[in-house]
N, C-alpha and C positions, 0 to 999 in steps of 0.2 A: 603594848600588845605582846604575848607570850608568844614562843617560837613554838612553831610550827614546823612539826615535819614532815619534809618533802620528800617524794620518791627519786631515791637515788639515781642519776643521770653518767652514766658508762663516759668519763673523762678520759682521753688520755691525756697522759703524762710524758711525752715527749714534746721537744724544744725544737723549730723550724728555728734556726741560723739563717744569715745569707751573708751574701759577701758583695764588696765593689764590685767583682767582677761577674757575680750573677745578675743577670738583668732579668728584674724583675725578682730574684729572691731564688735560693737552694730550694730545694725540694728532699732534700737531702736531712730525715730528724733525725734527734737527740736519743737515743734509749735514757728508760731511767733511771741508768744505773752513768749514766753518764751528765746528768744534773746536775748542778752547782750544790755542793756538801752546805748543810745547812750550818749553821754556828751550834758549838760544841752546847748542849743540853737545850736544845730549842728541835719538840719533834716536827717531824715531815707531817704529821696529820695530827687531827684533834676529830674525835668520836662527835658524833650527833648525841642530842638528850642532854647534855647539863643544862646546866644554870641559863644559859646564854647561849644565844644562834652563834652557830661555828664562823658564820659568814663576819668576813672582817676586812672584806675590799671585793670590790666590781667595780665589771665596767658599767655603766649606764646602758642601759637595754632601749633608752631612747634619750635624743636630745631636748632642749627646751622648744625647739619649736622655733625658733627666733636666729636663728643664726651664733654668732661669739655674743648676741645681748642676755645675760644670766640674770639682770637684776643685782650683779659684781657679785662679788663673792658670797654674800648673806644669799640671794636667790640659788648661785649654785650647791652652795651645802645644804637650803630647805629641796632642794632637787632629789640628791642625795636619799636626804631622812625621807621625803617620802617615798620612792621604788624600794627602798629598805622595810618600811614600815608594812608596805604593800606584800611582800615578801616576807614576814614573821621576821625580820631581823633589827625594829625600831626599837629593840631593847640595849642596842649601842648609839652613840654619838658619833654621827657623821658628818664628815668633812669632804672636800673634793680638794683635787690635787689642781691647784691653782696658784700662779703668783702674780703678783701686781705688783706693777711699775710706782716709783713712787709721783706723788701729784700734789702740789703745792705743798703745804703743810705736810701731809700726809706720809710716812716713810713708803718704804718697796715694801711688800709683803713677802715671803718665800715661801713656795707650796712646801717644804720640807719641813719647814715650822708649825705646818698647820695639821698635821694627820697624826700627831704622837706617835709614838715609840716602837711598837712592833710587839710580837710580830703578828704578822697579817697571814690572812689564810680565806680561800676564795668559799664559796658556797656550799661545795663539796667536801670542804676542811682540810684542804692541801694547802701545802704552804706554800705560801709567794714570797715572801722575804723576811726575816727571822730580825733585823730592826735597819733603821735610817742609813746606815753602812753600808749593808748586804743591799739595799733595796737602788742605795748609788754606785754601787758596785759590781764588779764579776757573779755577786752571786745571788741578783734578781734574777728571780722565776718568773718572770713575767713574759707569755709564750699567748700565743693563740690558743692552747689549748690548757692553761690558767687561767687569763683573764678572762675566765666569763662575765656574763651579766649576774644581775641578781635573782635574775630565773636560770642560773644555771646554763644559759642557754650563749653559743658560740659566737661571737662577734666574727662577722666576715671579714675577710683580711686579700693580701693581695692574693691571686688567680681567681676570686671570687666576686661575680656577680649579681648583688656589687660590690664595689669595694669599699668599704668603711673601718677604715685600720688607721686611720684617722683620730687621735683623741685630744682633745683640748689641754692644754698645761701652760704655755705661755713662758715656759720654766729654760734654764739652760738644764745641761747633761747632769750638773748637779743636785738640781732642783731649788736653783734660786733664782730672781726674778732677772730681765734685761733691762737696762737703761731704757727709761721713760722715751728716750730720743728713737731708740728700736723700734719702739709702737707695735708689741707683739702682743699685746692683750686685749685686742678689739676696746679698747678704750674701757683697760681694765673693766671689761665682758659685761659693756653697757651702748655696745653698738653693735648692729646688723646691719650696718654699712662699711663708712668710713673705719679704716683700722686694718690691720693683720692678727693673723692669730701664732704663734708658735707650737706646734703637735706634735707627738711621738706616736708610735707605730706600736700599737698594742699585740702583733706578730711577729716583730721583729722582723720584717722581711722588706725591701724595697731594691730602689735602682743606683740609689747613693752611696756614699762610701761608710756614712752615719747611720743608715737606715735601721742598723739593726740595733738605737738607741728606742727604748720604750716610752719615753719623754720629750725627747728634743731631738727632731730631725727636720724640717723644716716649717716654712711659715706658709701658712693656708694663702689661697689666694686673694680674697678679703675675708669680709665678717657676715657678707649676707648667708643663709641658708644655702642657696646654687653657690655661692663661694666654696663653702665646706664640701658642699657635695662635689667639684667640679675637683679638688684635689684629692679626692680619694676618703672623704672623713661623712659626719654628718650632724658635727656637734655634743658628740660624746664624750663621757667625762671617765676620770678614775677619783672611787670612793675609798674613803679609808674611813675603819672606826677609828675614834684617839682613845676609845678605853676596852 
């Protein structure tokens, strides 16, 4: 499907922080002249109109419907390719940012392994992290007002109702998987029961001391649907192109 362009959507570009001792999250943003410096020859933006949709990560604008059950990981990357495809951006290869435990035969999987290289840039063509380093590192952009969906459009995070800052990864702070005995991947995200999920906070903001990890700050409270929703989530994912 050829990309399609959209009418520009007024982002900002500031970073909500929190801290342990904020309850509930700072309120306190980033200007963006005080954003984490991108890696040396990798720009902040890429123009609309080439070759390819600028879009090259979201959040999911909605979840499977099922709770942590994806159909594993194959269901959650055709999730993915389609809100993408839906959006003029199914001219890249998508992935979701998932890891799985390993299971019999089977190795762990790392969601790090599975999104390629970088860098990534959200719908608007701002950057969110310039490659795999920067993305586990100080110098992910990844903010409430980055991580949109694939409609450009703002995922609710904490003060908002509701809260859905919540997003499925299963991952540690690294972005690789937990031991299988963890049980943090809803049954490597083939259950809507039994299971936990492990989530990052796509705002950066919470009541913990982790909270302001985009990937790994706590484990949902199971895998059903009211699970996800009851800790602040709703079963949403992060997308990444690998080309």
């Amino acid at each position: 499907m050829p990309w399609i362009a959209r009418p520009a959507v007024a982002v900002s570009v500031c970073v909500w922080l929190c801290t342990a001792a904020a309850c509930g999250g700072s309120d306190t943003p980033q200007t963006e002249s005080e954003l984490p410096p991108p890696s040396e020859g990798v720009p902040e933006s890429i123009p609309m109109g080439g070759e390819k949709s600028v879009t090259r990560f979201f959040v999911t604008s909605r979840g499977a419907g099922r709770g942590g059950d994806l159909d594993g990981l194959a269901g959650a990357d055709a999730h993915c390719q389609m809100l993408a495809e839906a959006e003029g951006a199914g001219d890249h290869t998508w992935r979701a940012y998932l890891s799985a435990s390993a299971s019999g035969d089977q190795p762990a999987v790392n969601a790090r392994d599975r999104i390629g290289e970088g860098p990534w840039y959200n719908a608007e063509g701002l950057l969110v992290a310039a490659d795999l380093d920067d993305l586990h590192g100080d110098k992910a952009r990844i903010s409430k007002e980055l991580a949109v969906t694939e409609r450009l459009d703002q995922v609710p995070g904490a003060g908002d109702t509701p809260n859905r800052h919540d997003i499925l990864t299963g991952s540690r702070p690294d972005g690789t998987a937990y031991p299988a005995e963890d049980d943090l991947t809803c049954r490597n995200w083939t259950s809507d029961g039994d299971g936990r999920a492990q989530v990052g906070h796509h705002d950066r903001r919470g009541r913990t001391e982790d909270a302001d990890s985009w990937n790994s700050v706590h484990a949902s409270r199971g895998c059903g649907q009211t699970d996800l929703e009851a800790t602040g989530g709703a079963g949403l994912l992060y997308c990444f192109a690998i080309d």
